[in-house]
C-alpha positions, 0 to 999 in steps of 0.5 A, spaced: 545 544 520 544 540 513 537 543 512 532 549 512 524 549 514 522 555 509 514 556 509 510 558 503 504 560 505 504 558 512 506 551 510 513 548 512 517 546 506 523 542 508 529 543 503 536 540 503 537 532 504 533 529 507 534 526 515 536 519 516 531 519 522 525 520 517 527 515 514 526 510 520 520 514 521 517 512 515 519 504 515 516 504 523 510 507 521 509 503 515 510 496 518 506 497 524 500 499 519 502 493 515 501 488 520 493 489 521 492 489 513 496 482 514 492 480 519 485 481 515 487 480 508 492 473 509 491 470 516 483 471 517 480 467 513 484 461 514 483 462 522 475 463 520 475 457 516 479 453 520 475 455 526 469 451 522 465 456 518 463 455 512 467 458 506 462 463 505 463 466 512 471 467 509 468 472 504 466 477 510 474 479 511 473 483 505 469 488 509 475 490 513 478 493 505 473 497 506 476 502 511 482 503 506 478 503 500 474 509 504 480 513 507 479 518 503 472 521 506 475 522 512 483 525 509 481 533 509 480 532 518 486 528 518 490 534 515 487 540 519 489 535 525 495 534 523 496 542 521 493 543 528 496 537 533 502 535 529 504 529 525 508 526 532 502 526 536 497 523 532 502 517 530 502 517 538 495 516 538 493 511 532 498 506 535 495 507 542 489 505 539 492 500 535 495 496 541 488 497 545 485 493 539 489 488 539 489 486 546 482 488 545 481 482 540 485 477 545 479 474 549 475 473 541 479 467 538 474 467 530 473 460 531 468 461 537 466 470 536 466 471 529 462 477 529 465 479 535 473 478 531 470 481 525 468 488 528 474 488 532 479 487 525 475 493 521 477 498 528 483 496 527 484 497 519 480 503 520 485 506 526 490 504 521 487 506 515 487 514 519 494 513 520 496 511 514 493 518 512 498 522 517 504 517 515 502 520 507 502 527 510 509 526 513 512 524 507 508 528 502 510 535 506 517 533 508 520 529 503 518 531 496 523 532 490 529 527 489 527 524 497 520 521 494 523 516 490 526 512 497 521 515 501 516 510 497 521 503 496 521 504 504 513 505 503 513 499 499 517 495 503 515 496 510 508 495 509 509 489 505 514 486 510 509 488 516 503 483 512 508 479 512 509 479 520 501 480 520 499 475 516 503 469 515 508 471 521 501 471 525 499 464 523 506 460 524 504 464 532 497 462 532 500 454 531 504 455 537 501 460 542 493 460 540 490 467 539 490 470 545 497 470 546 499 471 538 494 478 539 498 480 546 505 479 541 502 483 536 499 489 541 508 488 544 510 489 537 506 495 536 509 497 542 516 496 540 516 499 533 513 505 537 519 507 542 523 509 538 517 514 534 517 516 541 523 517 544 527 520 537 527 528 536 530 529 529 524 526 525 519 531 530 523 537 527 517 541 522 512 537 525 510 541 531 503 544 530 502 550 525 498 555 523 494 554 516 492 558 511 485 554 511 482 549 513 483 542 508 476 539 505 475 534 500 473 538 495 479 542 495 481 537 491 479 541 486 484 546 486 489 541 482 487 543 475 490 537 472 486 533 477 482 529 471 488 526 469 492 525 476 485 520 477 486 517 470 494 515 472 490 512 479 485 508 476 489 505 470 495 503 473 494 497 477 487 495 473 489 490 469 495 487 473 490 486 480 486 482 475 491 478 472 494 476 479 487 475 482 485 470 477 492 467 477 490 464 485 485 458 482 488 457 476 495 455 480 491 450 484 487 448 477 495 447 476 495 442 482 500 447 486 498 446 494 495 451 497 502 452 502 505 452 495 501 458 493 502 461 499 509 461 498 508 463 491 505 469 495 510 471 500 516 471 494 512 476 490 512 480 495 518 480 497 520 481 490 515 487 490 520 490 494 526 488 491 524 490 486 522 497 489 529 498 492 532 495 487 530 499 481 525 503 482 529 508 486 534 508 481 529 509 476 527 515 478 533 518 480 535 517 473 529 518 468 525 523 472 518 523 475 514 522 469 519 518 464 521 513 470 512 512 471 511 510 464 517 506 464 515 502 469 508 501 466 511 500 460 515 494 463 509 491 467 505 491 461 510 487 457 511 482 464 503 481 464 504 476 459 507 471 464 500 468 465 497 467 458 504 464 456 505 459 462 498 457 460 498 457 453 505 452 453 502 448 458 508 450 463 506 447 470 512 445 473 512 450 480 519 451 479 518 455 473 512 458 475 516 461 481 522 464 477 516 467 471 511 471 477 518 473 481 521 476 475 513 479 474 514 482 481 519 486 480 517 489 475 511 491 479 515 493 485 519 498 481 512 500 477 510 502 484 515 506 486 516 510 480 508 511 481 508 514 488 513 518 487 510 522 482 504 523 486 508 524 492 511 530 487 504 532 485 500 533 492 500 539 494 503 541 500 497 545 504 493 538 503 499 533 503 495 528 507 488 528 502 492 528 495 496 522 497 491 518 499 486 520 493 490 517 489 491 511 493 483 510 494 482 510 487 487 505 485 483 501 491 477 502 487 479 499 481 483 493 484 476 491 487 473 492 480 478 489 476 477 484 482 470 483 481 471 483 473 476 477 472 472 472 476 467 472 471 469 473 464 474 467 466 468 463 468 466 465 460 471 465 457 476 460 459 483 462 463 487 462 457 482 468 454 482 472 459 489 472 461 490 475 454 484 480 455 487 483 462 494 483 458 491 486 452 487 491 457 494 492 460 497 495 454 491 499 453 491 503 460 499 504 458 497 508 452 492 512 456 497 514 462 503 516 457 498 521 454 496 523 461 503 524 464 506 530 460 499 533 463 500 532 470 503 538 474 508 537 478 511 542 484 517 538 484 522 532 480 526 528 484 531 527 479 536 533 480 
């Protein structure tokens, strides 16, 4: 075999190359939780609106970001469930209930049942929400070390290529079939992405039920004595590069770009997310390590952050320049992401994989909303140009933090060998 399972205090800890078939597992599981968060955040409001609410109807979509901003509350069961039934089953579950959702959502098109389409996007989110916690969990006890930097660009790239299916894909279905049909696609697909989960062996293997030395609470955070600092890196990283792509929407259609265009623009960075996430940012990791490839990718993006202030400050509008300027600033977040999660992936603690991780995206989740919420307003002060230079100045700041936090930060393995 190319690989061992020793345990350490009850805990199954994977040693040697990681398997292919974990590899697979993971796209799979990221796509399919990337679909309804593609379906809430891309495709709703735009059905909403386009079913005759009023635009301010279209601000209840947020209300389905509130199962992944609040994940963390429910973590610790996840991981006692996962320690109890086994990653497998619980994957098994999640997507069953995810596809009953869907189909549940068919007879409720937004136009005439909004509160009713609403309720049953937030379940949706809220069962991916949970599944995301076993899928952290699974990559957190079977691929730490030299195996997170890849286990996090196939995160990244899965889940973004699952937004796209779920949102824009969702909306060029919803043009030809209608809603009805578009969710029974959805609930197919879903479906399809399961079978080779559930038919595959070799990604099962060390996630049987196992006995646990104790049950996991939120609380138990509080065991990593470099908490503070892990927190800090979390809240700090995204801040100012959420603000800054958050106030790049309206300043793009004051730019007179279309809203097709800015959806374009969308999708192309996000593609380049994930190219850049493959690209560089596993590379990156293996060859600077942890720590030096996390403070080189913030490094990199708080340069790139200026894209904005100086496309406004030249006055530079053509749409062909603007694509080319964000693509490249896209990149440079993909490989950022990467670098970032992987050492996180290296710091959770295997007797609580699942709560660790995903503490750490629910704070990065909280400082998107309030670099989201902040933005909006200081622009409407001081003007685009100002506050593209202070979210840029912010940018710089929160890297001089987080190169003082790394060396702090505690990591039970490297992924540079």
């Amino acid at each position: 075999m190319d690989r061992e399972l020793v345990t350490t205090d009850g805990v199954f800890v994977p040693s040697g190359p990681a398997h292919a078939s974990e590899y697979l597992a993971l796209a799979l599981m990221y796509f399919a939780q990337g679909l309804p968060s593609g379906l809430a955040f891309n495709a709703l409001g735009a059905l909403i609106r386009q079913g005759g609410h009023p635009v301010a109807e279209v601000g209840l979509t947020g209300l389905a970001f509130l199962p992944w901003a609040l994940k963390f509350l429910w973590a610790g069961p996840i991981d006692n469930a996962c320690a109890r039934w086994g990653h497998a089953r619980l994957i098994g579950v999640t997507q069953t209930l995810a596809v009953l959702l869907y189909l549940g959502l068919a007879p409720f098109p937004p136009g005439t049942y909004l509160v009713a389409t609403l309720i049953g996007v937030i379940a949706l989110n809220s069962v991916c929400a949970t599944q995301d916690i076993v899928t952290n969990a699974y990559a957190v006890s079977r691929l730490q070390g030299r195996a997170a930097g890849p286990a996090n660009a196939i995160q990244v790239a899965a889940f973004i290529a699952g937004m796209l299916a779920g949102g824009g894909g969702l909306l060029v279905l919803h043009a030809h079939v209608g809603w009805a049909d578009t969710m029974l696609l959805m609930a197919l697909l879903l479906v399809l992405l399961y079978l080779p989960l559930g038919f595959g062996r070799r990604w099962r293997d060390g996630t049987a039920p196992r006995p646990a030395t104790q049950r996991v609470r939120l609380r138990d955070l509080r065991r990593h004595a470099d908490l503070g600092w892990a927190l800090a890196i979390a809240l700090l990283f995204k801040f100012a590069g959420t603000a800054i792509s958050t106030l790049v929407q309206p300043w793009l259609v004051d730019r007179g770009l279309s809203l097709a265009q800015v959806g374009t623009l969308q999708m192309s960075n996000l593609i380049a997310n994930a190219v850049g996430g493959v690209l560089i940012g596993v590379p990156l990791v293996r060859w600077l390590g942890d720590r030096r490839a996390a403070l080189a990718g913030c490094v990199i993006v708080a340069m790139l952050l200026g894209t904005a202030w100086g496309l406004q400050v030249n006055g530079l509008h053509d749409a062909r320049i603007i694509y080319v300027a964000f693509g490249v600033q896209a990149l440079g977040e993909g490989a950022m992401y990467v670098a970032v999660w992987a050492l996180f992936m290296n710091w959770a603690s295997p007797q609580r994989p699942g709560t660790d991780f995903t503490a750490m995206q629910c704070c990065e989740s909280l400082a998107n909303g309030l670099a989201a919420g902040v933005i909006g307003g200081l622009s409407q002060r001081v003007g685009y140009g100002h506050a593209f230079a202070l979210a840029w100045l912010a940018g710089g700041i929160a890297v001089a933090l987080i190169a003082w936090c790394l060396p702090r930060l505690n990591l039970l393995r490297e992924s540079r060998a």
